[in-house]
N, C-alpha and C positions, 0 to 999 in steps of 0.2 A: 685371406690371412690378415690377421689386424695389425697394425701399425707398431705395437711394440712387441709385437713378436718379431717381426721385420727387423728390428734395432737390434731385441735379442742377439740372431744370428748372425747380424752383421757385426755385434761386438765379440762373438765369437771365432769367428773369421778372423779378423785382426790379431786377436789374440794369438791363435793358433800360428799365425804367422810370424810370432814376436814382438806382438805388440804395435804401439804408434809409431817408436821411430824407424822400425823397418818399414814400416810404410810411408813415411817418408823419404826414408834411402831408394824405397822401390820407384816412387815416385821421380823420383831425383835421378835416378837409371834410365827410365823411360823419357824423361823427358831429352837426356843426353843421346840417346837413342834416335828421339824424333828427329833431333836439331843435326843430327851426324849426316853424314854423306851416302848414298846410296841407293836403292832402288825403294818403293811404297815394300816389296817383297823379301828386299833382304833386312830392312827396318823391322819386320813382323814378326820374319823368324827370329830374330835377334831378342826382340822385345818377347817370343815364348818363352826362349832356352832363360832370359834374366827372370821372367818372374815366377823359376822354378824354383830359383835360392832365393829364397825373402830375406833382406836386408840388402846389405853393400856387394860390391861382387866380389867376390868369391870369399865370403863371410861364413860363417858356421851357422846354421838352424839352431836356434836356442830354444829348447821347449822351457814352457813356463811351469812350474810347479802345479800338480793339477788340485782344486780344491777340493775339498771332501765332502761329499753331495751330503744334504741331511736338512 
């Protein structure tokens, strides 16, 4: 796979998920997550079920208008 395909997909990804600043809320989730109290295992589960809602927690999925391929 060459390198800016790589990017491609990963700007797509982002997107898909609402963009930059949900991925820094996700970020910012996870990291609250690490720092919290509890086991390597209940951290893990915790950190799947949060980066099933991208953005802040319990925020709405925003889809992005999609562009019109051409």
């Amino acid at each position: 796979m060459r390198f800016g395909d790589l990017v491609n997909k990963a700007k797509k990804v982002v997107d898909q998920r609402g963009g930059t600043d949900a991925l820094k809320q996700d970020a910012e989730e996870l990291k609250d997550i690490a720092r919290g109290r509890g086991t390597a295992q209940d951290k893990a589960k915790r950190a799947a079920e949060a980066l099933k809602d991208p953005g802040a927690p319990g925020g709405e999925r925003r889809e992005r208008p999609r562009e019109p391929r051409g």
